[in-house]
FIDOTOR-494359 format. One record per residue: residue in one letter; x, y, z of N, C-alpha, C in turn. Coordinates in pm, 1 decimal, padded with zeros to 6 digits. Example, Ala and Ser with C-alpha at 12.3 -4.5 7.8 and 13.67 -1.06 7.14 Angstrom:
! residues 2
[atom a, [01319.0, -00569.0, 00780.0], [01230.0, -00450.0, 00780.0], [01320.0, -00330.0, 00780.0]]
[atom s, [01285.0, -00225.0, 00708.0], [01367.0, -00106.0, 00714.0], [01290.0, 00003.0, 00787.0]]
! end
This chain:
! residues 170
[atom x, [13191.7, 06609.9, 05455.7], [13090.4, 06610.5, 05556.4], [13120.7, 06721.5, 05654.8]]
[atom x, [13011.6, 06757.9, 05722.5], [13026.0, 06850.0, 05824.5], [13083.1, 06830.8, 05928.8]]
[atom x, [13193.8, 06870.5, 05962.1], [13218.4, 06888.2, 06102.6], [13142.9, 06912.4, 06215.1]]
[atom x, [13161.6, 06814.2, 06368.7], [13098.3, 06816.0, 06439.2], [13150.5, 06978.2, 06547.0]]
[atom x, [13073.9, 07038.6, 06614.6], [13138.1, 07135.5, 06675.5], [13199.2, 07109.4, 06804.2]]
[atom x, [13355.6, 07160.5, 06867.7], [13385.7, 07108.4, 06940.1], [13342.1, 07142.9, 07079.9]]
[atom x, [13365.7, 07014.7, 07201.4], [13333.1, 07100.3, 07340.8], [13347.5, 07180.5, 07358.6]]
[atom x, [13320.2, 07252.2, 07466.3], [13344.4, 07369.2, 07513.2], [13478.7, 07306.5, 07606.1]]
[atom x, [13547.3, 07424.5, 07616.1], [13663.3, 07378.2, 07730.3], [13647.7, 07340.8, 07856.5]]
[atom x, [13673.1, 07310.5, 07935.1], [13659.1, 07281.9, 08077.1], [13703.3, 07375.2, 08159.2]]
[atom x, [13589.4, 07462.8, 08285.2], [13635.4, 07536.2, 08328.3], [13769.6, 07519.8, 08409.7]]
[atom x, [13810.7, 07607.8, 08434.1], [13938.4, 07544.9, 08546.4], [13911.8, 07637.9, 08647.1]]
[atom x, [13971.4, 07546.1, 08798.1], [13956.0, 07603.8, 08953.8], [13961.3, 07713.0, 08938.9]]
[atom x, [14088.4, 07804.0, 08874.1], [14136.2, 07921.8, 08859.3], [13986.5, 08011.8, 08769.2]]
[atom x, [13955.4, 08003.1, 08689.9], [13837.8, 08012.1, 08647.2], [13696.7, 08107.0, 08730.2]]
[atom x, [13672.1, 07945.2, 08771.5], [13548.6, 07968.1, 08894.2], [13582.3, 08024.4, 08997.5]]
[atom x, [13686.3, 08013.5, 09056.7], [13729.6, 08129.9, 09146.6], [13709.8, 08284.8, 09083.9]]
[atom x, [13739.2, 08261.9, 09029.2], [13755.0, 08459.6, 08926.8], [13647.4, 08498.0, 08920.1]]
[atom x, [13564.6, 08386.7, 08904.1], [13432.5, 08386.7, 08874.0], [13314.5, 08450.4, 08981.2]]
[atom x, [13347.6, 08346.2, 09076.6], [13311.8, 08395.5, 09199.3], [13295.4, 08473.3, 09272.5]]
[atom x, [13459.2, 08534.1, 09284.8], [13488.6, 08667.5, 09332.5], [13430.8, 08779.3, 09271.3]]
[atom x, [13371.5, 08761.4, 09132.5], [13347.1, 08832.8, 09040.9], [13224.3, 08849.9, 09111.5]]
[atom x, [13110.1, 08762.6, 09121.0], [13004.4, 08770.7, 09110.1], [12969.5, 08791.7, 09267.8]]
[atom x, [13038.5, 08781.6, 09389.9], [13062.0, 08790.8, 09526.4], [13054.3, 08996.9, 09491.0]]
[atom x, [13152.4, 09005.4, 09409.3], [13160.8, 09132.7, 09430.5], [13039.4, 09223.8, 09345.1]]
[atom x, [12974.7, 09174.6, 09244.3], [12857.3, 09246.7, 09203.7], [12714.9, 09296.9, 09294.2]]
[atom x, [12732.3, 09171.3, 09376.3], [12655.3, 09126.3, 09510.5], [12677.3, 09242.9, 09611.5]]
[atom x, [12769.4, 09258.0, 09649.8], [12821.4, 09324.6, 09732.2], [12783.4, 09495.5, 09680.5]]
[atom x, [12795.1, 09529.4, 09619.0], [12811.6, 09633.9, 09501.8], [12609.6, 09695.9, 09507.9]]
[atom x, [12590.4, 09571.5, 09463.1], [12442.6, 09577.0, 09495.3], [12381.8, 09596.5, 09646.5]]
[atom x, [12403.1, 09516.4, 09697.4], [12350.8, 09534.3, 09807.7], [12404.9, 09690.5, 09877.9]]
[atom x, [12504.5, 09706.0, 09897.7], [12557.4, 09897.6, 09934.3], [12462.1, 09945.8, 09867.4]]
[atom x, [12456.2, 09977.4, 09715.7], [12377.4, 10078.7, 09636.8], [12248.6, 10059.1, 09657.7]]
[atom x, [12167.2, 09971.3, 09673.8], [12057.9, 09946.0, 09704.5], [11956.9, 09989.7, 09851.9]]
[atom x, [12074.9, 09979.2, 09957.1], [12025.8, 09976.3, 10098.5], [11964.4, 10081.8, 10124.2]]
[atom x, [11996.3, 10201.8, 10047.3], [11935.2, 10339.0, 10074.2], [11764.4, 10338.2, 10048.4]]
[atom x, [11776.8, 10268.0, 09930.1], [11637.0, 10205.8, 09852.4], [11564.6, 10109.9, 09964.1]]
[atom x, [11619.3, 09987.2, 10014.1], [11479.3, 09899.7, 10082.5], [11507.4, 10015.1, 10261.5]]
[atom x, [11561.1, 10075.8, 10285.6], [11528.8, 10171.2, 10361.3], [11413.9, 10276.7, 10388.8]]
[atom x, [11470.0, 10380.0, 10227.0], [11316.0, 10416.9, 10219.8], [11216.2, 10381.5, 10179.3]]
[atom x, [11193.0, 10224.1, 10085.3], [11076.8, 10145.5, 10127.2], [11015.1, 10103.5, 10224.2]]
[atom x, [11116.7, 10086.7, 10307.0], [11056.6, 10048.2, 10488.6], [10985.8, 10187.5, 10525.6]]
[atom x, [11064.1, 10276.4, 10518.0], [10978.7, 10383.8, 10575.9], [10853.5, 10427.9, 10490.4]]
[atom x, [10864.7, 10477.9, 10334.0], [10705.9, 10448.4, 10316.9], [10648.5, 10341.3, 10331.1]]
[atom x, [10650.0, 10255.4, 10371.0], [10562.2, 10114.3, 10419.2], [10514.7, 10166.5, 10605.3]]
[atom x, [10606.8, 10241.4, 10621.9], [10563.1, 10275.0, 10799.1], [10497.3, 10368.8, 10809.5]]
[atom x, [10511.3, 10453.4, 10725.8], [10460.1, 10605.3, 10685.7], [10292.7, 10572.8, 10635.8]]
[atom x, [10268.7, 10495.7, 10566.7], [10110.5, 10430.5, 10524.3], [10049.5, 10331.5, 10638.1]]
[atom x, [10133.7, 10249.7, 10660.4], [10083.3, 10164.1, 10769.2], [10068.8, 10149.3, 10942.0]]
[atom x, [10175.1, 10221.5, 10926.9], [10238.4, 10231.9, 11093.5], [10117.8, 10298.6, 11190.1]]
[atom x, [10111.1, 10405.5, 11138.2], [10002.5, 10447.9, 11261.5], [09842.7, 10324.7, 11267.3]]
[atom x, [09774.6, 10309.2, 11140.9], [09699.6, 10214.5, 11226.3], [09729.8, 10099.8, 11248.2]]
[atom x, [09816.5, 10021.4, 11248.5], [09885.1, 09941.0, 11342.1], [09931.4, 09933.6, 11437.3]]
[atom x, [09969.7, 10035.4, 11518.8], [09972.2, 10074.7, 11590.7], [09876.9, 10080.5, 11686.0]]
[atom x, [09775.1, 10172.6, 11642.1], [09634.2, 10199.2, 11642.7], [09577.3, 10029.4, 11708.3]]
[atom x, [09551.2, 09950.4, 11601.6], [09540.3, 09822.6, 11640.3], [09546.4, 09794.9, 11739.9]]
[atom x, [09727.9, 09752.4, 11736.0], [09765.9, 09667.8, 11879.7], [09733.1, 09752.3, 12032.3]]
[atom x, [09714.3, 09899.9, 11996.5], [09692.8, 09948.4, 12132.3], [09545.9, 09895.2, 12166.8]]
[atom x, [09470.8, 09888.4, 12102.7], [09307.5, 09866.4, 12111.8], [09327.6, 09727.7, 12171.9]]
[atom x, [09389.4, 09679.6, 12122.0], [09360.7, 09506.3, 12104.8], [09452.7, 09529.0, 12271.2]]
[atom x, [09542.1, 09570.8, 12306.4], [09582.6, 09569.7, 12441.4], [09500.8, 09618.6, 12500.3]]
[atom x, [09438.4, 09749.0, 12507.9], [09332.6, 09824.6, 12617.0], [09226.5, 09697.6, 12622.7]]
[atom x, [09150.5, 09684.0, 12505.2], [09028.1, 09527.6, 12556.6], [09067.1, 09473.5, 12623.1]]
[atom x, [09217.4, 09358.8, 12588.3], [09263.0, 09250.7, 12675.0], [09268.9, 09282.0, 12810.9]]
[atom x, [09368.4, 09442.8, 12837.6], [09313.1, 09490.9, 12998.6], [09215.7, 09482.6, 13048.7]]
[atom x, [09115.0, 09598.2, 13014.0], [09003.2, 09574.9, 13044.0], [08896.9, 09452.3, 13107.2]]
[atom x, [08895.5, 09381.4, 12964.2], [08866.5, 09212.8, 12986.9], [08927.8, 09182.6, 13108.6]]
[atom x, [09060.8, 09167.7, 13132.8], [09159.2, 09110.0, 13238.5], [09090.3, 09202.8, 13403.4]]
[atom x, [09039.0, 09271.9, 13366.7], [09064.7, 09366.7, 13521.5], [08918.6, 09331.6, 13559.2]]
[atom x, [08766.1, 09304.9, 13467.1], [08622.8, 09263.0, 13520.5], [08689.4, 09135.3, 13521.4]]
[atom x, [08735.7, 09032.7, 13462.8], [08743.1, 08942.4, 13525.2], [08817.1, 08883.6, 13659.1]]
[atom x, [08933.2, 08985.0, 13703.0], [08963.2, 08979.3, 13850.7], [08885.6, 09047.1, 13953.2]]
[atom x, [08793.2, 09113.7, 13916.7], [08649.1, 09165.7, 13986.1], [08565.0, 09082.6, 13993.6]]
[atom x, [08560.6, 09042.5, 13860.4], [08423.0, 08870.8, 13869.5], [08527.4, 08724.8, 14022.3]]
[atom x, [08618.2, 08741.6, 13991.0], [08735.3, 08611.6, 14001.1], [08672.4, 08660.7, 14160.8]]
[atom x, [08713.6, 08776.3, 14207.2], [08711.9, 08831.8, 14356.3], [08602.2, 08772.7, 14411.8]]
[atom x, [08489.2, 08852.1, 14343.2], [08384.4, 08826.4, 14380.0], [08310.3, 08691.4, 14399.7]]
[atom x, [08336.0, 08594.8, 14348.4], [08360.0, 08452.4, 14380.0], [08396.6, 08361.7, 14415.2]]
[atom x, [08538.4, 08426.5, 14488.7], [08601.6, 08314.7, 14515.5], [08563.4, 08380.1, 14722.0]]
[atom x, [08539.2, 08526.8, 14736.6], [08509.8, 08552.1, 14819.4], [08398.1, 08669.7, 14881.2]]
[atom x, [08288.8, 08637.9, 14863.2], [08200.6, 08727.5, 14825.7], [08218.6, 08861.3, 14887.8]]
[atom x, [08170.4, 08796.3, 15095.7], [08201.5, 08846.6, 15163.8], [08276.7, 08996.5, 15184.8]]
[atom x, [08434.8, 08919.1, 15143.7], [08472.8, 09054.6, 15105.1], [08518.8, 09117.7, 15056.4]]
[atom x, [08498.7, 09067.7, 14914.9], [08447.1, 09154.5, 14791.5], [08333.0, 09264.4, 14822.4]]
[atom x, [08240.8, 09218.1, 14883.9], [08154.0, 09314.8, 14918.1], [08195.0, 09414.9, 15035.4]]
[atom x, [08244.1, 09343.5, 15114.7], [08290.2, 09472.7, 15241.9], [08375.9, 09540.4, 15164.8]]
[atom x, [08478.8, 09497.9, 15104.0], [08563.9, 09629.6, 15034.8], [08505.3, 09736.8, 14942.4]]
[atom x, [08363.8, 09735.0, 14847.4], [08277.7, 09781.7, 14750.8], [08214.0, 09865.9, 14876.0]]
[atom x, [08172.0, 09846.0, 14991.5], [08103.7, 09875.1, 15051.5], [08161.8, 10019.5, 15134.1]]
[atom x, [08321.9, 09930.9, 15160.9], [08420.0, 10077.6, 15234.3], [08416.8, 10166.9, 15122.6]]
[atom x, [08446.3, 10128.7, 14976.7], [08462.2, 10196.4, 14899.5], [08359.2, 10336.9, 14848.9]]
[atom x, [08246.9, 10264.2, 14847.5], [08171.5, 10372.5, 14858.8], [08103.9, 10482.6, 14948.9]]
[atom x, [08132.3, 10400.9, 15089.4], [08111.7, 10491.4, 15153.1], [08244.0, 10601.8, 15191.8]]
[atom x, [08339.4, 10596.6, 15158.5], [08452.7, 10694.7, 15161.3], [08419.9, 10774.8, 15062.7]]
[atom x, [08421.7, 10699.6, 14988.3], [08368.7, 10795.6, 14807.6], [08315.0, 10919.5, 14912.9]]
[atom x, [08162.7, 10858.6, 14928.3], [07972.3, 10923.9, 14945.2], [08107.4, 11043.0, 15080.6]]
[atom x, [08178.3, 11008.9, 15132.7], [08208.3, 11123.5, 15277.7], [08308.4, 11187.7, 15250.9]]
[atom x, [08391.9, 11181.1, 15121.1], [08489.9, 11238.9, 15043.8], [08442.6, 11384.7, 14987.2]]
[atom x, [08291.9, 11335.2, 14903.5], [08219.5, 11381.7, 14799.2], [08125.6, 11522.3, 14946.5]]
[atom x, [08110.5, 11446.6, 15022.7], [08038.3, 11581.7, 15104.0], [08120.4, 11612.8, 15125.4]]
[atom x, [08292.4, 11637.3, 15207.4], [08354.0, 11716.8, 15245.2], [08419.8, 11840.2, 15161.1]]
[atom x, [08419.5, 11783.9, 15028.5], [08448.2, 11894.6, 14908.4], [08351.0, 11958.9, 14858.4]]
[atom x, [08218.1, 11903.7, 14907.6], [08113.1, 11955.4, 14827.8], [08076.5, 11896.2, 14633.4]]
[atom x, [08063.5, 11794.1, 14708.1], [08081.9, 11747.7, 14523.0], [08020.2, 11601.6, 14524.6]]
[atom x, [07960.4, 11604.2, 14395.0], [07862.3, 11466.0, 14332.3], [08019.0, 11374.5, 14325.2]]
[atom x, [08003.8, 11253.3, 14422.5], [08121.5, 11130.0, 14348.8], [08084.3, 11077.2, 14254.9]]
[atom x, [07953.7, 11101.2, 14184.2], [07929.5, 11011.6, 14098.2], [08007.6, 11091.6, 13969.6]]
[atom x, [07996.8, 11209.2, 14015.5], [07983.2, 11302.1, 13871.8], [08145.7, 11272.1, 13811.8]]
[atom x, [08253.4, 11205.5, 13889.2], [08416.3, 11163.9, 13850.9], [08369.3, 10984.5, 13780.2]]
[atom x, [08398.5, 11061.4, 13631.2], [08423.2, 10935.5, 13551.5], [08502.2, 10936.9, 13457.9]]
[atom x, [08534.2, 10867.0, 13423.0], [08649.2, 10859.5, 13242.3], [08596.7, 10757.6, 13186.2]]
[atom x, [08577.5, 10797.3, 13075.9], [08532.3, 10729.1, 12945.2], [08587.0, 10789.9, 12849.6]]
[atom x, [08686.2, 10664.2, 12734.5], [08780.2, 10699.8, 12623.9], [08733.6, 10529.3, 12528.7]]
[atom x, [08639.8, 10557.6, 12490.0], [08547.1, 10441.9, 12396.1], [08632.8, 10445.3, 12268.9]]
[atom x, [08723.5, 10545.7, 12216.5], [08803.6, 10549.6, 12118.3], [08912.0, 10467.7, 12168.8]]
[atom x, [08993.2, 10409.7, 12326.8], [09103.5, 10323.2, 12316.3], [09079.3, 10184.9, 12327.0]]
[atom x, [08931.1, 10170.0, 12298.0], [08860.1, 10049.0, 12233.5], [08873.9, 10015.3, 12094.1]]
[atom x, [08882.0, 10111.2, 12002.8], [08846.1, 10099.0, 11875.6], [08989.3, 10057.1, 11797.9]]
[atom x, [08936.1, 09969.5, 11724.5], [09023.2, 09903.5, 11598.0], [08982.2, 10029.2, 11487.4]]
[atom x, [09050.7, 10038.6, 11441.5], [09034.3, 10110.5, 11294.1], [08999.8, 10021.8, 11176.4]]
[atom x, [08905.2, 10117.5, 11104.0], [08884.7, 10001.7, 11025.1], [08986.4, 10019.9, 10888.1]]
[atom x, [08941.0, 09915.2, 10777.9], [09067.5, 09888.9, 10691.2], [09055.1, 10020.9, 10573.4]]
[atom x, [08947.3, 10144.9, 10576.8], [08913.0, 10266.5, 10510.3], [09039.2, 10325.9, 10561.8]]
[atom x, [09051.4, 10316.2, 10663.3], [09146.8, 10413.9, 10723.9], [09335.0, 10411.3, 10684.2]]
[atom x, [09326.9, 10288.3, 10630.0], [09429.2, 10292.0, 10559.0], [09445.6, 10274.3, 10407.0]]
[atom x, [09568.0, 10314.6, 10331.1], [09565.3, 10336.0, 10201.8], [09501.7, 10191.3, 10113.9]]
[atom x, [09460.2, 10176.7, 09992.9], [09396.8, 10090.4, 09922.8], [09583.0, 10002.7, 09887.3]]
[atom x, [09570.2, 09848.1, 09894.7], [09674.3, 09834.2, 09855.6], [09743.6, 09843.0, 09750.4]]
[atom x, [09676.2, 09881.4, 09642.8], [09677.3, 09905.9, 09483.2], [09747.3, 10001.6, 09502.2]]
[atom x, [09745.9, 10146.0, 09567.9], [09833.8, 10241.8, 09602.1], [09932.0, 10216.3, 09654.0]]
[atom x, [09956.0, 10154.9, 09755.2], [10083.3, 10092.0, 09825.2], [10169.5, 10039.5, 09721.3]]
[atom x, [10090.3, 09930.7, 09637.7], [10211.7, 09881.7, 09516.2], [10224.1, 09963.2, 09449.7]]
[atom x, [10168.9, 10029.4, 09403.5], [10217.1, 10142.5, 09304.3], [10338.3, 10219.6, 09359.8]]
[atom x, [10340.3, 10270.9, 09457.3], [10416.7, 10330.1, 09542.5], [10556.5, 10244.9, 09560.6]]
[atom x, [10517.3, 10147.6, 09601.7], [10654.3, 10022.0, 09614.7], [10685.8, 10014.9, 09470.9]]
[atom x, [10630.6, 10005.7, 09349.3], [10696.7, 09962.4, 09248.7], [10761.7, 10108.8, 09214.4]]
[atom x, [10722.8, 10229.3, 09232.4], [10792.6, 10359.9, 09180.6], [10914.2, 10329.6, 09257.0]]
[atom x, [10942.1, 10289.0, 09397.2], [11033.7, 10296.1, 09479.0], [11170.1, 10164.2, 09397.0]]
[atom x, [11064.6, 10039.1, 09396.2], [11156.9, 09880.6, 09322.1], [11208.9, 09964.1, 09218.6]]
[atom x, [11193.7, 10088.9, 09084.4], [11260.6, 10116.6, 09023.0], [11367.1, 10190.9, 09003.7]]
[atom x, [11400.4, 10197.0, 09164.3], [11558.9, 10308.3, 09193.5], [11636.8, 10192.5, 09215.7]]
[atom x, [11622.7, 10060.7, 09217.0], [11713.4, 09944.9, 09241.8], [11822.7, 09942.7, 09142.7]]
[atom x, [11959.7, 09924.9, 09194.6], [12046.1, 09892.8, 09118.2], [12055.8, 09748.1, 09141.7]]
[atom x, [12120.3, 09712.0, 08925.6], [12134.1, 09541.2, 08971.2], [12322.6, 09554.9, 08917.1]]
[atom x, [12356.5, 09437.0, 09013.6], [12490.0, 09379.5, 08953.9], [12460.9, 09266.7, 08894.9]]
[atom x, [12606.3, 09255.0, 08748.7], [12611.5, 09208.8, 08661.3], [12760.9, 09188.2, 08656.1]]
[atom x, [12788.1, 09084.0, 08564.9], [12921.9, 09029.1, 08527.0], [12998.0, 09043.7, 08440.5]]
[atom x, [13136.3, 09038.4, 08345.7], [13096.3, 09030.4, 08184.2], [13051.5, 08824.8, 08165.6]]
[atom x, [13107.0, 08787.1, 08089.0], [13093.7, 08657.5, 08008.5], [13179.7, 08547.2, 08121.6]]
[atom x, [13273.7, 08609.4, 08146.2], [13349.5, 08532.5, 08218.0], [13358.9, 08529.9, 08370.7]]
[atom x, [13257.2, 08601.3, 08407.7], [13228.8, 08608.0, 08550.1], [13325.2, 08689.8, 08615.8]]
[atom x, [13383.8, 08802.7, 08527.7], [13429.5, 08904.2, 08613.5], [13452.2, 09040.7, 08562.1]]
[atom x, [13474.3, 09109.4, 08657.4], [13446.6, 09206.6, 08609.7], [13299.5, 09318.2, 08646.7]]
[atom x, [13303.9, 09295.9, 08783.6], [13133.4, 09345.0, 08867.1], [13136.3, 09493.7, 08805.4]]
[atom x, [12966.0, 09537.1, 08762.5], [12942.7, 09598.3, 08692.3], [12819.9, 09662.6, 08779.6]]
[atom x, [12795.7, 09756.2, 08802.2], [12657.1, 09792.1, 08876.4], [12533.3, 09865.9, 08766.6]]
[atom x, [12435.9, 09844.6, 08708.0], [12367.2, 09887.6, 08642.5], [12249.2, 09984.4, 08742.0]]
[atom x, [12265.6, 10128.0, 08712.8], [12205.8, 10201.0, 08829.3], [12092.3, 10260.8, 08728.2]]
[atom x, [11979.1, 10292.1, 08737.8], [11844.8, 10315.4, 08701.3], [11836.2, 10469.5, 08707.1]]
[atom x, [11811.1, 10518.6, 08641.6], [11778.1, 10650.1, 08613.8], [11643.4, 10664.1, 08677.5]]
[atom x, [11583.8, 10592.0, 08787.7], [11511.4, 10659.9, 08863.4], [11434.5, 10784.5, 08908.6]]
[atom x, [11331.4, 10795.0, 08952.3], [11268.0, 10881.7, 08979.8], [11286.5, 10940.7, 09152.0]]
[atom x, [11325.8, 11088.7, 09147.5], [11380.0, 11131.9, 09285.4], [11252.9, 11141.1, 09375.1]]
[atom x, [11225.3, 11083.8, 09437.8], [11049.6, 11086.2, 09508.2], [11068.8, 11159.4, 09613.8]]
[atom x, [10956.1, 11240.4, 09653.5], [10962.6, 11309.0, 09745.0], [10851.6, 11242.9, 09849.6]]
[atom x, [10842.5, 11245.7, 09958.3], [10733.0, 11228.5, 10058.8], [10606.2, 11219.5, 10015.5]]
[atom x, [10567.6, 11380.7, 09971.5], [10476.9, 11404.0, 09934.6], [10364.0, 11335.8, 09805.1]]
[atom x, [10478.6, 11272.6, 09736.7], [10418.3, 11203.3, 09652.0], [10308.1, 11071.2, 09729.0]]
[atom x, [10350.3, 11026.5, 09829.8], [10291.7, 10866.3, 09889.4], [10156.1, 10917.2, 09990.6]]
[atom x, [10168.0, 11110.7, 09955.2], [10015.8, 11167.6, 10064.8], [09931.5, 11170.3, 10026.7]]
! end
């Protein structure tokens, strides 16, 4: 009759330690060789995205000002009309005696920047289909660590990668 096949041995402490260290150090190995890589992924990810995000949050702050500053004009004006109005009132008439002593329209001093209103819209940035494409050319400069059989022995498997230049992600 056939023989049954025997257990496997039982690891021992000594073992899994080796083991460990083994695989602690592939880790390690990886992560160094790698960092250069999710680096310049961060930066093409900032390089595509960054400015209108940016863009964004400044808009989305200028409104909230804005918003914030008629409503302490509305707030004024209600809680004390009076003089809310006497101050509108000094105000313009300094303006109106400012404007004759220089010789000049007060009306004609205004600023308007209707662009630090604006959100950008989502044209303005790359399609994300490009972005992954871009991230996956980049995911293939990753080095992985590896073990032999016995969990030691850290091994770094480095990718013959593609050297990307900037210009490629324009």
């Amino acid at each position: 009759m056939g023989s049954s096949p025997k257990p496997p041995a039982p690891i021992t402490p000594g073992q899994a330690a080796q083991a460990a260290v083994g695989t602690a150090g592939a880790g390690e190995e990886m992560s160094i060789a790698n960092q250069p890589i999710e680096q310049y992924s961060n930066l093409y990810t900032t390089t595509q995205l960054g400015p209108a995000e940016t863009q964004t949050q400044q808009a989305l702050a200028n409104q909230a000002a804005l918003q914030s500053a008629a409503a302490q004009q509305d707030i004024q004006s209600q809680v004390d009309p009076l003089a809310y109005a006497q101050r509108q009132m000094r105000l313009k008439a300094a303006t109106d005696r400012l404007g004759q002593l220089y010789g000049q329209n007060a009306s004609a001093f205004t600023a308007r920047a209707p662009g630090a209103y604006a959100i950008p819209s989502m044209g303005s940035v790359p399609q994300l289909s490009n972005l992954r494409q871009g991230a996956g050319q980049i995911a293939k400069n990753l080095a992985i660590g590896s073990v032999d059989r016995s969990g030691t022995n850290p091994q770094l498997q480095v990718p013959q990668g593609q050297n990307l230049s900037p210009s490629y992600y324009v």
